[in-house]
C-alpha positions in Angstrom: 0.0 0.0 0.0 2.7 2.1 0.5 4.4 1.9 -2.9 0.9 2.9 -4.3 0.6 6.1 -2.0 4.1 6.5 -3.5 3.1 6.9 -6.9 0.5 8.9 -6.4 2.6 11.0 -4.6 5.2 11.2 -7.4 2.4 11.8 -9.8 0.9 14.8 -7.7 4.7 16.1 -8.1 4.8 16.1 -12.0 3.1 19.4 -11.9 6.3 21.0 -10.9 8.2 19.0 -13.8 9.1 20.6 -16.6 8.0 18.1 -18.6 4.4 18.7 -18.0 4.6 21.5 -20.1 3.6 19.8 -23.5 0.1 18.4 -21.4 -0.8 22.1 -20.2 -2.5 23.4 -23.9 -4.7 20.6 -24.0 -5.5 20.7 -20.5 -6.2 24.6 -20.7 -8.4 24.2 -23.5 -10.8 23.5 -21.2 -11.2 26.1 -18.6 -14.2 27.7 -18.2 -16.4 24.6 -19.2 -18.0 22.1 -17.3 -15.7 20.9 -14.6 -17.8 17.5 -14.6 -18.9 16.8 -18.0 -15.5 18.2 -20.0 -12.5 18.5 -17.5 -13.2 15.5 -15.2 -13.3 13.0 -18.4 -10.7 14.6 -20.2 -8.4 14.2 -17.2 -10.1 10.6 -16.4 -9.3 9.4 -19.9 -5.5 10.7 -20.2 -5.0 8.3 -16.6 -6.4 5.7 -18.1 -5.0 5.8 -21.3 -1.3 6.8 -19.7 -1.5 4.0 -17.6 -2.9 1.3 -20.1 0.0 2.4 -22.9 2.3 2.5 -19.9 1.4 -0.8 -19.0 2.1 -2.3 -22.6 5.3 -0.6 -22.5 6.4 -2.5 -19.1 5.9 -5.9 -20.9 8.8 -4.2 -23.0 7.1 -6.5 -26.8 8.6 -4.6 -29.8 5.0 -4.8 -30.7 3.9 -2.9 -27.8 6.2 0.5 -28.6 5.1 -0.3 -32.4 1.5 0.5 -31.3 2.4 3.1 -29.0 4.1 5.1 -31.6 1.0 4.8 -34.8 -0.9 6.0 -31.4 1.0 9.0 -31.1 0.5 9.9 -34.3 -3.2 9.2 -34.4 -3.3 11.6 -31.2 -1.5 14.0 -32.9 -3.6 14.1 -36.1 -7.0 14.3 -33.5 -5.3 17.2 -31.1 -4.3 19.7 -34.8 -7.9 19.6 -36.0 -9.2 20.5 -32.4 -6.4 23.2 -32.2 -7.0 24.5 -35.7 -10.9 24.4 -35.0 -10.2 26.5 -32.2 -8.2 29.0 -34.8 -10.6 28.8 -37.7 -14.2 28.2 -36.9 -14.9 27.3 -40.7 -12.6 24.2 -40.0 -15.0 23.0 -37.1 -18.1 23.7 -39.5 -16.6 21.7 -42.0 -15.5 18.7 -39.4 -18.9 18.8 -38.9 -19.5 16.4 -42.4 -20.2 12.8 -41.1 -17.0 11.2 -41.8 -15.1 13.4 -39.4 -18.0 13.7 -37.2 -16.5 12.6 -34.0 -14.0 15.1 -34.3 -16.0 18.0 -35.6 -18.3 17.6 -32.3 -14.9 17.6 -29.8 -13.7 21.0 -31.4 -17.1 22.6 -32.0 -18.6 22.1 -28.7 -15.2 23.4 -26.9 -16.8 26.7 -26.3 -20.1 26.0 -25.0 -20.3 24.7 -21.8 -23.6 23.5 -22.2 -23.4 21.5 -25.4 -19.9 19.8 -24.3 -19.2 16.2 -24.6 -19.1 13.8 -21.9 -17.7 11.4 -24.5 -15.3 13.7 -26.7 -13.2 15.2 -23.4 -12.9 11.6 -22.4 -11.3 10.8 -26.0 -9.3 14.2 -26.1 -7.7 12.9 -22.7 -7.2 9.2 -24.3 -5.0 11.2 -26.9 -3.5 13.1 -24.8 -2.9 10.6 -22.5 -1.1 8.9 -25.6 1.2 11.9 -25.9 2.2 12.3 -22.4 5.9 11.8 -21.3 6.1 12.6 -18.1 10.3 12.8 -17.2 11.0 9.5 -15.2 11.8 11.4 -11.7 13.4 8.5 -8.9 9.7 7.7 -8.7 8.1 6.8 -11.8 11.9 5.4 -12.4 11.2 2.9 -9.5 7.6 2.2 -10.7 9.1 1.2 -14.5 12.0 -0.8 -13.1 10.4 -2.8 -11.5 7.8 -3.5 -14.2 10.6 -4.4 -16.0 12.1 -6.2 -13.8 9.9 -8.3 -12.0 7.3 -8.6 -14.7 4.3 -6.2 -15.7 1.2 -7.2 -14.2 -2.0 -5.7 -12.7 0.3 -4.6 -9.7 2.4 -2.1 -12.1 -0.7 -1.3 -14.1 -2.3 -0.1 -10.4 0.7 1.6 -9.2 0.9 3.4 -12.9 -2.5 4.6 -12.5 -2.0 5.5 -9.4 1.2 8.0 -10.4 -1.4 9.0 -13.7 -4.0 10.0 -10.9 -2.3 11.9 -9.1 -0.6 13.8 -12.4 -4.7 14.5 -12.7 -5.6 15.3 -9.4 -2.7 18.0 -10.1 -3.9 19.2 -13.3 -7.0 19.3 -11.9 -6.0 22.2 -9.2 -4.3 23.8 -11.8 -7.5 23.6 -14.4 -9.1 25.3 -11.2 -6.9 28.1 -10.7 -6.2 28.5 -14.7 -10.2 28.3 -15.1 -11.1 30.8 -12.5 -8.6 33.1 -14.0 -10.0 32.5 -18.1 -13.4 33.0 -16.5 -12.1 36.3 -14.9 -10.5 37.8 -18.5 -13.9 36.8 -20.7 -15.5 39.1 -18.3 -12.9 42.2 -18.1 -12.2 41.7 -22.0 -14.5 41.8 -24.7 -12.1 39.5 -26.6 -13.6 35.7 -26.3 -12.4 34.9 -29.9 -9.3 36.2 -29.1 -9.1 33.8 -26.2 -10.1 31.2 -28.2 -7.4 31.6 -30.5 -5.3 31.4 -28.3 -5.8 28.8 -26.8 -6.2 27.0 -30.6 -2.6 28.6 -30.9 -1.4 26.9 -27.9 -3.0 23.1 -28.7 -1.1 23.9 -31.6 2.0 24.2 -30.7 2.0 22.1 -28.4 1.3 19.2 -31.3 4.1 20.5 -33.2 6.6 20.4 -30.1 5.7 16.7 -29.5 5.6 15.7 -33.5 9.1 17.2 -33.5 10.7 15.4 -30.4 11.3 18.6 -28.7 8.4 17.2 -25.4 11.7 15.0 -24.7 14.9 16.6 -26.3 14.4 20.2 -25.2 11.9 19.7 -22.1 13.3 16.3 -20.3 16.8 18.8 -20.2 15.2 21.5 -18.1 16.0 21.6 -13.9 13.8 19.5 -12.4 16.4 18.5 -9.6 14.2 20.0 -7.1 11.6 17.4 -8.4 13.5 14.6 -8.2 14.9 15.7 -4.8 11.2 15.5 -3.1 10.8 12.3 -4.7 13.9 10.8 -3.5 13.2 12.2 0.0 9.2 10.7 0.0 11.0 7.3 -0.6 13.1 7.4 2.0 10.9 8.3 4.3 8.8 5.5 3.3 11.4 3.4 3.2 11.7 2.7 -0.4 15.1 3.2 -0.7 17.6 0.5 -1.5 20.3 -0.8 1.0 23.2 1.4 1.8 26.9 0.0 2.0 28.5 -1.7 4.4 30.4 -0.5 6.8 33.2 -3.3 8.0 34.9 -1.9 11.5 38.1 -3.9 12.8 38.5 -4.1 16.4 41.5 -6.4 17.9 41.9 -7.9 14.4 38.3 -8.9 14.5 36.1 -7.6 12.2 32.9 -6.5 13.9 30.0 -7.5 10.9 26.7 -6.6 12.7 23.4 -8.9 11.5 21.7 -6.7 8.7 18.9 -9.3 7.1 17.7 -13.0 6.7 19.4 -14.8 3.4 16.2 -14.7 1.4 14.3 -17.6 -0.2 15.5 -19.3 -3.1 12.1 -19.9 -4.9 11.7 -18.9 -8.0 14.9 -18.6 -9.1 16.2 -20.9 -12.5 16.9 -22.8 -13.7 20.0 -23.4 -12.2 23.7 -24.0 -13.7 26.5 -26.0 -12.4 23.6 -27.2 -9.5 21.0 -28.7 -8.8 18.3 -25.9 -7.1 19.4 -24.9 -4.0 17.2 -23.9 -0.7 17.8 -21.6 2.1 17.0 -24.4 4.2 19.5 -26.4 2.7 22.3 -24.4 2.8 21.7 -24.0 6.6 25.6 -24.1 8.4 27.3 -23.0 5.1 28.4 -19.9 4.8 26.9 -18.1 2.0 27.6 -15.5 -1.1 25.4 -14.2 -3.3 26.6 -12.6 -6.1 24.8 -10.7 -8.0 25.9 -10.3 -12.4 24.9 -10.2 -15.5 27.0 -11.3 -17.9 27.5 -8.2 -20.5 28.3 -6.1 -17.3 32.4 -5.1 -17.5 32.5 -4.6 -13.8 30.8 -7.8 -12.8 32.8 -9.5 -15.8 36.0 -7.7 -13.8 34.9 -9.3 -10.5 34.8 -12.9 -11.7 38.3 -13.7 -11.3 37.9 -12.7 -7.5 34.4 -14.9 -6.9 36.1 -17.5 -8.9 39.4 -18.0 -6.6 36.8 -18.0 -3.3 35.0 -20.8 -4.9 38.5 -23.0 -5.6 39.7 -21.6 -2.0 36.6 -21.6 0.1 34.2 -24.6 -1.0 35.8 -27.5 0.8 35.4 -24.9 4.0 32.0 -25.0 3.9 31.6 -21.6 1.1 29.0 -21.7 -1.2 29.1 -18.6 -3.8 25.4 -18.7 -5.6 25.9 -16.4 -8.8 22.5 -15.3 -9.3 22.4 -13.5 -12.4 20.3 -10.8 -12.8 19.5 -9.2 -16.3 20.1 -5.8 -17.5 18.8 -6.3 -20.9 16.5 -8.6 -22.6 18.5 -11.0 -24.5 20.5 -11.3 -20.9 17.2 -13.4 -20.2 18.2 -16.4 -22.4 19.2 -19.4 -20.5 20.8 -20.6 -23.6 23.4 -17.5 -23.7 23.7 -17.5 -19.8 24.9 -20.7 -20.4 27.5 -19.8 -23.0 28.8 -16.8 -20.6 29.2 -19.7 -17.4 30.9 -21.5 -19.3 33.0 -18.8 -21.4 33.6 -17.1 -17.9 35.1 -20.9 -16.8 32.5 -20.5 -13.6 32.3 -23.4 -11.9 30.3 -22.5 -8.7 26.2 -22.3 -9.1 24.5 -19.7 -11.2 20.8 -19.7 -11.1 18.8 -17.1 -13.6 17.0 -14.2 -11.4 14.4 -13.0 -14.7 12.1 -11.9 -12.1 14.3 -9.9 -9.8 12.9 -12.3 -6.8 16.2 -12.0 -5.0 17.1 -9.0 -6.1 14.0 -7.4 -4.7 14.2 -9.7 -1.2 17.9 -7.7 -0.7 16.0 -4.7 -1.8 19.7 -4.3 -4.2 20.4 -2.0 -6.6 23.6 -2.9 -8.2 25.7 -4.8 -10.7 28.0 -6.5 -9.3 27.0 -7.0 -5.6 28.6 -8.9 -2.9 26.1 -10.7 -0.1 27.4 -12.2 2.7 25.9 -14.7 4.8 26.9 -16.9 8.0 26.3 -20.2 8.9 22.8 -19.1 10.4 21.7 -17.6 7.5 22.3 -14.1 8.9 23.3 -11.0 6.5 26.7 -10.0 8.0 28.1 -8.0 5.4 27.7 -6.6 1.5 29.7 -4.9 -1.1 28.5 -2.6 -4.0 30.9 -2.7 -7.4 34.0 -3.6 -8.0 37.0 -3.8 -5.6 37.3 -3.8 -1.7 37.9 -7.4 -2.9 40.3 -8.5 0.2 37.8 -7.1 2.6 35.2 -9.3 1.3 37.7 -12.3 1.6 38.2 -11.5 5.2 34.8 -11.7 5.8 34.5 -15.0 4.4 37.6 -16.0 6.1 36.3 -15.1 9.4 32.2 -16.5 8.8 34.3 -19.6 8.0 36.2 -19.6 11.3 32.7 -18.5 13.3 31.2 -21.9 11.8 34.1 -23.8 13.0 35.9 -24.4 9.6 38.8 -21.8 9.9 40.4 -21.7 6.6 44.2 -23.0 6.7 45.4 -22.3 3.4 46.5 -18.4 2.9 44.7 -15.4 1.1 43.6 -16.5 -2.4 45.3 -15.4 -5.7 42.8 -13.8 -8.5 43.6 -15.0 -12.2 42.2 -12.3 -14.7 42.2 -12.9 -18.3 40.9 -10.7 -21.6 38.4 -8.2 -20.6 38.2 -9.7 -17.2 41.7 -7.4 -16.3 41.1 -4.8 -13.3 40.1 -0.8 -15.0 43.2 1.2 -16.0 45.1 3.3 -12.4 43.0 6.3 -12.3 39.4 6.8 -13.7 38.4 6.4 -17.1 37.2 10.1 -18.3 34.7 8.2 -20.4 31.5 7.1 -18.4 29.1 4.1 -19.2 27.1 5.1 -22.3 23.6 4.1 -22.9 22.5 3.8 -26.8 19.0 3.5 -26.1 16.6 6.6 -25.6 15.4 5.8 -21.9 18.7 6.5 -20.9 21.3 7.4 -24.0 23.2 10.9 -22.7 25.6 12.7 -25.2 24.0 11.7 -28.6 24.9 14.3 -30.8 23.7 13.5 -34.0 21.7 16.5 -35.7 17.9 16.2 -34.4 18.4 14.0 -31.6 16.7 10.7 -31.5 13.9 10.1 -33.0 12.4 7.0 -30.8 11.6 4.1 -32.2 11.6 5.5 -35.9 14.0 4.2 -38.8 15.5 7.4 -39.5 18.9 8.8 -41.6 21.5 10.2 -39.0 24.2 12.0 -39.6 27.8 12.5 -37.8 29.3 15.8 -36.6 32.5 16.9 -34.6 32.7 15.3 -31.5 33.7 16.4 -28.3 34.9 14.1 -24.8 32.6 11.7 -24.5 29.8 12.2 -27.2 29.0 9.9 -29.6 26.7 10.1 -33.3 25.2 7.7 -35.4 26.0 7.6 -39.2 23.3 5.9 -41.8 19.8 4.7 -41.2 19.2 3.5 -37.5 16.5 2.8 -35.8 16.9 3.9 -32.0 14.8 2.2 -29.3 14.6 1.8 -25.8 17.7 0.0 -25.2 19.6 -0.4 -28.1 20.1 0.9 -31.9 19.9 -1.2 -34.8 21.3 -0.7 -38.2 18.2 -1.0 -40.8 20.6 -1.0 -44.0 24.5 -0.3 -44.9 26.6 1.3 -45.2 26.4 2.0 -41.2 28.7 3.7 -38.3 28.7 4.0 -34.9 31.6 7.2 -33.3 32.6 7.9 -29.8 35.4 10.1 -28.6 37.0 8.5 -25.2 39.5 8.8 -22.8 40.3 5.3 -21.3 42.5 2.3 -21.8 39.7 0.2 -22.9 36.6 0.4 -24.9 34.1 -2.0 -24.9 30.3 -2.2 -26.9 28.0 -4.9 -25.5 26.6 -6.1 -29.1 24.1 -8.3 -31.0 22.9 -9.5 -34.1 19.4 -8.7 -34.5 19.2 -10.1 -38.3 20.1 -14.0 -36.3 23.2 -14.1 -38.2 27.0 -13.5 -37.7 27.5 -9.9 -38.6 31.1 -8.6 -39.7 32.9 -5.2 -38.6 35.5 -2.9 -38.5 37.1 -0.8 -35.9 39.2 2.3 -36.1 41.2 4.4 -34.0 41.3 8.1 -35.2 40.7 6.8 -38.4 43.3 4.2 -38.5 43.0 0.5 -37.8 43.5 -0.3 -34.3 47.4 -2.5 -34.5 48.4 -2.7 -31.2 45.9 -1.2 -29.6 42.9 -3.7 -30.6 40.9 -4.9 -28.0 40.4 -9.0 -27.4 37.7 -9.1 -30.1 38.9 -7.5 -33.1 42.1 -8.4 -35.0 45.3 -5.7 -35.4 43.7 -4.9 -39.1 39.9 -3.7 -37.3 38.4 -6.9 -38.1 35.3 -8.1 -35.9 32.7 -10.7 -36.2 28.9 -10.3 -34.1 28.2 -13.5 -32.6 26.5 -14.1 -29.3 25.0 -11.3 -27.7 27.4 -10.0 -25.3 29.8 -7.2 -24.2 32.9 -6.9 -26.7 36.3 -5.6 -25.5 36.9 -3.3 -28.9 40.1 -1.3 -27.5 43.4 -2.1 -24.8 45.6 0.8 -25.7 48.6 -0.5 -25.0 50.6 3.5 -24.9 49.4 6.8 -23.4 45.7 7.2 -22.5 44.6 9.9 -24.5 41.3 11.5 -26.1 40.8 9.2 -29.2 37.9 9.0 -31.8 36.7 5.6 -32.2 34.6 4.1 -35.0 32.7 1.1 -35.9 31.3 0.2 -39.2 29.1 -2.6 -39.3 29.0 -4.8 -42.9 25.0 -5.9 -42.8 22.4 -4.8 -41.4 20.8 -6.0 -37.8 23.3 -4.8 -35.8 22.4 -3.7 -31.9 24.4 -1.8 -29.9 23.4 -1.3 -26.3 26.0 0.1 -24.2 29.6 1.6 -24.2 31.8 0.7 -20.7 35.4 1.7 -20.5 38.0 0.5 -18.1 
């Protein structure tokens, strides 16, 4: 119940977003008519259609965004003829004709309080409700993660309508205060038609914002820190939040690890790799790690070597390391490729598949990699966000062990780290994690921005640090972008020893490519999956170590042409 007070919370916020903007024409096209009979539906049906397209989105089917977008467009095509109705009054006589009938009746009757339509706000807030992309604050964030995490069902479609109700219930008060105000000037100003106009004016523009991208490329970039720093605060105090770090203290070379949780059930998770299932009641008197990966992930890829030399150390002490893996994107959902990484990665310890975030959401984590600890009573003693801190974490295992009576007698274990699985450069990368998808792709600077979900022509400019342009026809979606035809290239300027693209073939068949490095091919400098000459081959979906500079680290260009179509990239990560 909380989580849906939550939402509705968040959604009551979006008035002070920025990107409410686009919404406010079309919901102040309606001041100073009936507050029951053309506000209330309008409102009604832009909840219910937000949250039902919302809903189809958190299943995250191609075919879902497919539908969303022709919706769009039909909204689009519906909100112009009411705004240029409420410009031109011949253009609502003539929308009066029976095959546009619907529509002439929603922009003719937008004046006359009396005469308006139960039935046409409703479907004026369906469209709207189509176009409406609110900015994903911490809280509607939190509400789509863990749709897409854990599964849409009618639990995301209530907490989504929940967040859309309480967007309303703020438009509402704001249809009030804007109504009381247009009520106020049609009085003091002979200068309805004016007001009108105006308002036609606004509906307007505010279709040709939202046809042109600029509801998310121009509006999504405005301040709305405050925003997001009132929802991050209503989370906490409703205890929301995930888990913090760990804190280890060492008193008379003793670590003191204080009891933080319960190790969670095991149900649901699979199916299961190198094991048979395992229970928490089982595993009762071992001491326990879960680690949590996925395997296109170049910091949990990085912290493999580590988990693996506990297992070979640890196990005959009474360890057992659990790798529950935990996807990031969809294909990471495949047990056939999670296979293929296990055994790629040489894992030998357990791995079971984590699609529904069961385990992930008992530890109320947050984080790829993450290190759980558990003792022989199946008590959280100790965790570990990211990468590193790794002879910490073996001291805690080290001393669970010796609490259970199985003090390890061998020393410290040794770390092995091949190809991509090498520790990050000394220093930080100036290059951050990239996101090629448009829920969260950062720097794109292509001319015009992406246009989501739509096969479109892009073109490459200068780069600067860290920004990164599509060349030839791509289609950009959520997560990834995929090559429609050749010829096709993918730039990024970096600063870091290595560069690495987390790839696939969409098109189901090995796809060739070719790497450069300021234009020339890589020599030296080529990362584990391309050859000295530039020469790469798609094959499994995965992450693909493209550059190990070998010399200085310095600001380079890197490019990637891909040789068919059906490539999908998804992410940059640098080390």
């Amino acid at each position: 119940m909380l989580i849906v007070l939550l939402a509705y919370l968040g959604g009551l916020l979006t008035i002070l977003s920025p990107c409410i903007l686009p919404v406010l024409p079309f919901v102040f096209a309606r001041a100073g008519q009936s507050f029951r009979r053309s506000a209330l539906p309008m409102l009604a049906g832009m909840a219910l259609s937000f949250a039902a397209v919302a809903s189809l989105a958190a299943y995250g089917g191609g075919w879902a965004v497919s539908a969303n977008q022709y919706g769009r467009w039909a909204a689009l095509a519906l909100l112009a003829l009411f705004g240029l109705a409420l410009l031109f009054p011949a253009i609502s006589d003539r929308m009066a004709r029976p095959l546009v009938g619907l529509g002439s009746r929603l922009a003719s009757r937008a004046e006359n309080d009396d005469r308006a339509s139960v039935s046409g706000s409703a479907l004026l807030g369906v469209a709207t409700g189509l176009l409406w992309a609110p900015c994903a604050g911490p809280i509607l964030g939190l509400i789509f993660t863990t749709a897409a995490i854990q599964g849409a069902g009618t639990g995301t479609t209530l907490l989504l309508f929940a967040y859309a109700a309480g967007a309303a219930t703020s438009l509402a008060f704001a249809l009030f205060v804007g109504g009381r105000l247009f009520s106020r000037m049609k009085k003091l100003l002979p200068a309805g038609e004016w007001i009108r106009r105006g308002l036609g004016l606004a509906v307007v523009a505010g279709v040709l914002a939202i046809a042109f991208g600029l509801d998310t490329r121009v509006l999504a970039r405005l301040s709305s820190a405050q925003t997001a720093r009132l929802e991050n605060g209503l989370a906490e105090r409703l205890g929301l939040g995930g888990r913090s770090e760990s804190e280890a203290v060492e008193r008379n070379g003793q670590l003191i690890l204080p009891v933080t949780g319960q190790l969670p059930s095991l149900d649901g998770l699979g199916p299961w790799i190198n094991s048979p299932p395992l229970s928490a009641a089982a595993l009762k008197g071992k001491v326990v790690l879960i680690d949590f990966w996925t395997y296109s992930c170049i910091n949990c890829i990085r912290s493999i070597p580590y988990v693996r030399a506990w297992h070979d150390r640890y196990a005959d002490d009474g360890l057992v390391i659990i790798g529950v893996h935990a996807p990031e994107f969809a294909f990471e959902r495949d047990p056939a490729n999670v296979r293929t990484a296990v055994r790629d990665l040489t894992i030998r310890y357990p791995v079971a598949l984590d699609n529904q975030f069961k385990v992930w959401g008992a530890l109320q984590n947050r984080y790829w990699p993450a290190h759980y600890f558990f003792d022989a009573r199946g008590r959280l003693r100790y965790h570990h966000f990211g990468e590193g801190n790794y002879e910490m974490s073996e001291r805690v295992i080290r001393q669970l062990l010796a609490e259970a009576g199985r003090a390890p007698k061998d020393p410290m274990a040794s770390a092995v780290a091949r190809g991509a699985e090498v520790g990050a450069a000394a220093g930080s990368p100036r290059s951050p994690e990239t996101y090629l998808g448009y829920s969260r792709g950062e720097r794109f600077a292509s001319p015009g921005g992406f246009r989501n979900d739509i096969s479109t022509d892009y073109s490459v400019v200068p780069l600067l640090l860290n920004q990164w342009a599509l060349e030839g026809e791509w289609t950009v979606g959520k997560q990834s972008a995929r090559l429609e035809r050749v010829p096709g290239k993918l730039r990024y300027r970096f600063q870091a020893r290595d560069l690495h693209l987390v790839l696939r073939s969409a098109a189901g068949k090995p796809i060739p490519f070719r790497v450069t490095i300021d234009g020339r091919p890589p020599g030296q400098d080529a990362g584990i999956d391309v050859s000295a000459n530039g020469d790469g081959m798609i094959g499994k979906e995965r992450l693909y170590q493209l550059v190990r500079q070998k010399g200085d680290i310095r600001e380079r260009l890197f490019e990637v042409e891909f040789l068919a179509e059906g490539a999908e990239a998804f992410a940059f990560t640098f080390g």
